[in-house]
N, C-alpha and C positions, 0 to 999 in steps of 0.2 A: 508549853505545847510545842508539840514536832513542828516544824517546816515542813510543809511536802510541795514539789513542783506541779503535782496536779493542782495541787489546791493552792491558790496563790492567796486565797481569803485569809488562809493561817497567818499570813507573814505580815500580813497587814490587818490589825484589828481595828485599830483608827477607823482605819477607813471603813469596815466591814461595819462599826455601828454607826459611823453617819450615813452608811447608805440607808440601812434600818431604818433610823430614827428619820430621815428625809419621806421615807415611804411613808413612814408610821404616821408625819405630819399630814403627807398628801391625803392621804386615807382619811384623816379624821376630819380633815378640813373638809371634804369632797362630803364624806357624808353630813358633814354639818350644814354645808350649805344646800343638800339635798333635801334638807329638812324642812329650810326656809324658807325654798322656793315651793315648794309642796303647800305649804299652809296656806299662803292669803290665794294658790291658785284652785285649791277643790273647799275651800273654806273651811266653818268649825265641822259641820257635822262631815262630811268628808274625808276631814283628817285626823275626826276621832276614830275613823272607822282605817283609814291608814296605819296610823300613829300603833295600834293595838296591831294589827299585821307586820308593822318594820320590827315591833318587839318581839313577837313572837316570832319570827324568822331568826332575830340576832340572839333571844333564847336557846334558841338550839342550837344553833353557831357554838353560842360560848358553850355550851353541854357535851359537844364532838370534840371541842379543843383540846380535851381528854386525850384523842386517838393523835396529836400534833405532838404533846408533850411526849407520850410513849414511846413513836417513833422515832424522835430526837434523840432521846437516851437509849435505843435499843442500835440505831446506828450509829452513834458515838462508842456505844460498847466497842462495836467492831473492831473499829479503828483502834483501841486500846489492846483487845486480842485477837483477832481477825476471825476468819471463817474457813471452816477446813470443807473444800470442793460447797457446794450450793445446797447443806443441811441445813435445817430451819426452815422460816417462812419468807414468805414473797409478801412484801410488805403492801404491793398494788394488786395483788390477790386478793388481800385481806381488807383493803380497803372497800374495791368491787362487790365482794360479798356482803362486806358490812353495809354501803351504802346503799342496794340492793335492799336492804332488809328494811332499812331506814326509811325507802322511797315506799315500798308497801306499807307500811307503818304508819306511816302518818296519810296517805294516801284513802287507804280503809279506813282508818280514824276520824279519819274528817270529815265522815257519814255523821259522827255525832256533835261534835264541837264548831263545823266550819260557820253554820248558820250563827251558833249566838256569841262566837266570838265574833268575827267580820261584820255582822251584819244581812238583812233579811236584800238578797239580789247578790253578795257576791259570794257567796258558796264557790265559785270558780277559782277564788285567788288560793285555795288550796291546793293545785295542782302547780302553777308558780313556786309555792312554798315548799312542797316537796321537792321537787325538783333541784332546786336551790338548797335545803340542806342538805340530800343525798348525794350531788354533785361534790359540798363543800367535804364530805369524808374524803373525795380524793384531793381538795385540797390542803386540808391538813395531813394525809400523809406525805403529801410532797414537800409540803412544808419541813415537815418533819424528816424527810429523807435529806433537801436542801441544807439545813439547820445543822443535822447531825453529821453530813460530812463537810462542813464549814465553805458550802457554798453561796456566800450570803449574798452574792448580786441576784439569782434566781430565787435565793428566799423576800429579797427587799422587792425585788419585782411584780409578785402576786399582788403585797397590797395596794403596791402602787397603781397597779393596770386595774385591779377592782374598785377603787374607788372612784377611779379618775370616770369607767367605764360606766358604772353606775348611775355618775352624776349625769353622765352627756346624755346616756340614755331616757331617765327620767327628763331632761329638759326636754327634749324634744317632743320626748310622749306628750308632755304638758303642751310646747308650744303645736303639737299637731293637734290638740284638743281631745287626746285620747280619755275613754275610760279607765276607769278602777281599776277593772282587770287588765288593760295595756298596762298601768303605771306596775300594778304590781310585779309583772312580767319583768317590766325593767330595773327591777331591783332587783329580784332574785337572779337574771341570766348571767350577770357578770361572775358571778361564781366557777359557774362549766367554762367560761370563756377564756377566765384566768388561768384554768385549771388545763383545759388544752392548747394554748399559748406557750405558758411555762415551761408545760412538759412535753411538747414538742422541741422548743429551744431547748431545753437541759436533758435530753434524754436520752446523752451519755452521762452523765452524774447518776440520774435517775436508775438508771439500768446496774450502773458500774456498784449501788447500794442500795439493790432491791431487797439483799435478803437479810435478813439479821438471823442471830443466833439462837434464839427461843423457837420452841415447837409453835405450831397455830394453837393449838390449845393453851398453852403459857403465857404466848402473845396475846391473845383474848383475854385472858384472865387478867396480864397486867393492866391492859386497856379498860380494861370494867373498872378496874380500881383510880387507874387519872380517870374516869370518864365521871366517877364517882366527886371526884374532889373538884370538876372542873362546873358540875352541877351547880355545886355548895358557893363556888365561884359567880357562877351565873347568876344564880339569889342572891350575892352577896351585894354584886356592879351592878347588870344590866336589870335583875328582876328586883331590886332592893325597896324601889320607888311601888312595885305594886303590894311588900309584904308592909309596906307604911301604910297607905291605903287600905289593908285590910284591920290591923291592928293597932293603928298609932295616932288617927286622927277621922273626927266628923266634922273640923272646919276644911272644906276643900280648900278653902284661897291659901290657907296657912298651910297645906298641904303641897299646894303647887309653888308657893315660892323655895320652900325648904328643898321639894325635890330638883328644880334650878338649880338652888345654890348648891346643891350635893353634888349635882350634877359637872358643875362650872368648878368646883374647889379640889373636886379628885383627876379630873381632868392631866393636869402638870407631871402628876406624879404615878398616876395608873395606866394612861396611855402609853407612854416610852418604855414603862417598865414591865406591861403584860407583851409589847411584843418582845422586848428582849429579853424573855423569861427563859424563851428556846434556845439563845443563846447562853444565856445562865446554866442552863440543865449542860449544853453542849462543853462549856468550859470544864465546869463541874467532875462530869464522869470522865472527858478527856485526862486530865488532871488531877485525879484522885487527889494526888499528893499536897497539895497548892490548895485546893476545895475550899478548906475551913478560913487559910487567908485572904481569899477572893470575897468567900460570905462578910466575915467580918468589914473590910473594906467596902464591901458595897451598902450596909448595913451603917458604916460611921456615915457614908455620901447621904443616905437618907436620914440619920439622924441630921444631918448640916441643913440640907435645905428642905426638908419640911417644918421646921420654925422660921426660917427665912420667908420662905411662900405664905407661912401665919400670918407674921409679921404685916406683911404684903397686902393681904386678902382681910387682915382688920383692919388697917388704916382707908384705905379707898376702895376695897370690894363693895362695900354697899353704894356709895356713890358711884360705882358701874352698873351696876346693876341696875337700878333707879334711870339712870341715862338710859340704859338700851332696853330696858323694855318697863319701866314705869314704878308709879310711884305703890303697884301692886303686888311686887316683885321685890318690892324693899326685905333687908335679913341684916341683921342688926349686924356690927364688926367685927364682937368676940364671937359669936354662934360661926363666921367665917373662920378665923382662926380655928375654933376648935374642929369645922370639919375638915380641914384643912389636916388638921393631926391624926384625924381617925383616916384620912385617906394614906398617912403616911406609918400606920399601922398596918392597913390593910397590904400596905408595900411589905413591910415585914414580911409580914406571913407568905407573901409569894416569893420573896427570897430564899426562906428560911425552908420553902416547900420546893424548892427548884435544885437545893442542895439533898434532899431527904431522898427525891425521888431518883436522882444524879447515882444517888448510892445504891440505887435497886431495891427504898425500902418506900413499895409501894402502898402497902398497909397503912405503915405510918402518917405518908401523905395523905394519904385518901381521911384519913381517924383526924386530922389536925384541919383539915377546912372544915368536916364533917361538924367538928366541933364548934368550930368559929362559925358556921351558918350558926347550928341550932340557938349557939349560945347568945349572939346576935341577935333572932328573930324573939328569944324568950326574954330579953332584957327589955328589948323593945317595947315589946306586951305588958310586960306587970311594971318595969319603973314608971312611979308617976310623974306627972309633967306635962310641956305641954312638946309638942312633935318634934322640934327642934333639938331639944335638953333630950330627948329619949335617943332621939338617929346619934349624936355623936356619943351617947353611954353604950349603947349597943356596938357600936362601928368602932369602939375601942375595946372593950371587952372581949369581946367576941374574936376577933383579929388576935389581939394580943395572947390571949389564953391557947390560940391553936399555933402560934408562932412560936412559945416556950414547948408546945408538945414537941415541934418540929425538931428545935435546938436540943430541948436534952436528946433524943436519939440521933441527932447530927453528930454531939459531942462521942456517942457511946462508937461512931465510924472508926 
């Protein structure tokens, strides 16, 4: 990869993924502990009624992340062959528009859904929730603008200032003794917050790679198609725990330790590696040439240390788990190891999806989670067994079979 004096991120990637990875921590610690405090302060039924809003917020999250990856590899294109005078699209055009449509969208829709998912009195926290995902389209195009011209302190910064900002908010709300609808409020604002923060500081980057190459109708189209795979993603991580609950089990208890332990096993290895996925795609398309060496290499990193983290996660995972939150929570040693390895599958496939998409072969990407949700939730369904033996035969299969689609058309670059 070139050196350029604008971009000093280039010259230093060292440093460009610990800044990532330190955000990528704040972030995840900030909402964890957002979580904690939430529960013993509005209690069970409270925060069953929460718990279903933080999901369905970070649902759609992960489902736009679609429009982060596109714009990565449509502004990384540039920089590989530039742009002749300001043909193509304006990437915070297309953002505006889209998130516009998003905010109506779910807005209107929540004439049907907002009562019996939330709950009978907060029908209100749908305006929060729109809000907050329509806002996040412009943060993932900035993301995606920051990422794809390798300016990764304004990209590590987002999640740093959203989680951080999240967290403080919600305490407060709690210790003011607000409602539902304040609390909700204070999860969703950090979004637009992040979002005009960021791109006020960076917006000479932002301006200097607003436009990429593709017409708005091409750009659309490519974006339907990550937004498509980014879906398949979403059911895969964040909605995984509700296609278990619909198909995989009638003992609740057994249902809620497994999703914990899914939870806490994929943790190590999904978190670091979905935010540096924009950087993966960014590397990738910058560097055609180098691409298949980088995959391979990142790809031995993960064969290394997800039997190591196995390893790990059978010997004393259960005896952690037991400690911090009881003898109800127990999940036997190997069932850890083994989710431990379907979490280090599901890494695959977003490697192997970060190089597909790098090469402009959006179809493919989209066809190779497509495959890994469905195959996933139908494995899930008809193996027998009991919830535990099923999540990691799914979470491997399923992963696995959409990471070989990914690689043989990786190979055929």
């Amino acid at each position: 990869m070139v050196a350029t004096e604008d971009n000093p991120a280039r010259q230093r990637p060292r440093r460009s993924i610990l800044l990532v990875l330190i955000a990528t921590a704040v972030s995840g610690a900030s909402g964890f502990i957002t979580l904690l405090i939430v529960a013993p302060a509005v209690g069970p039924v409270g925060y069953a009624s929460f718990s279903v809003y933080w999901a369905a917020l970070f649902m759609v999250v992960g489902v736009l992340f679609g429009v982060q990856q596109e714009t990565t590899r449509a502004v990384s294109d540039i920089g590989k062959h530039g742009l002749v005078g300001r043909r193509g699209s304006s990437v915070p055009r297309f953002a505006a528009a889209l998130g516009g449509c998003v905010l109506l969208l779910v807005s209107l829709s929540s004439l049907l859904w907002a009562e019996p998912l939330f709950g009978a009195g907060n029908t209100l926290w749908a305006l929060p929730l729109a809000i907050g995902v329509a806002s996040y389209v412009g943060v993932a195009a900035l993301n995606g603008i920051l990422a794809g011209s390798g300016h990764w302190g304004g990209f590590a910064a987002i999640p740093f200032i959203d989680g951080l900002l999240r967290l403080v908010l919600v305490a407060v709300a709690l210790w003011a003794g607000a409602d539902g609808t304040v609390i909700a409020w204070a999860v969703a604002l950090p979004f637009p917050i992040s979002l005009v923060l960021v791109g006020w500081a960076r917006w000479s980057a932002v301006r200097s790679h607003a436009f990429v190459r593709e017409s708005y109708r091409a750009f659309a189209a490519n974006a339907s198609r990550t937004i498509v795979a980014s879906t398949s993603n979403a059911v895969l991580v964040t909605g995984f725990p509700l296609v278990l609950s619909i198909v995989a089990s009638d003992d609740r208890a057994a249902l809620g330790a497994v999703v914990l332990a899914l939870t806490l096993a994929r943790a190590p290895i999904l978190v670091p590696l979905t935010v540096l996925q924009s950087m993966l795609i960014a590397r990738f398309s910058a560097s055609p040439e180098t691409a298949r060496k980088l995959m391979y290499a990142v790809v031995l990193g993960l064969a290394v240390i997800t039997p190591v983290l196995g390893l790990i996660a059978g010997l004393w995972g259960e005896g952690v788990l037991i400690w911090l939150f009881g003898d109800g929570f127990a999940v036997q040693g190997l069932l850890l190891t083994w989710l431990v390895v379907a979490s280090g599958c599901l890494g695959l496939l977003t490697v192997t999806g970060a190089r597909v998409l790098a090469a402009g072969r959006h179809t493919v990407f989209a066809t190779g989670w497509v495959i890994a949700c469905l195959l996933a939730i139908a494995t899930v369904a008809l193996t027998p067994g009991d919830v535990g033996a099923r999540t990691v035969i799914g979470l491997i299969a399923g992963p696995l079979v959409g990471a070989a689609w990914h690689f043989l058309f990786a190979r055929r670059r």
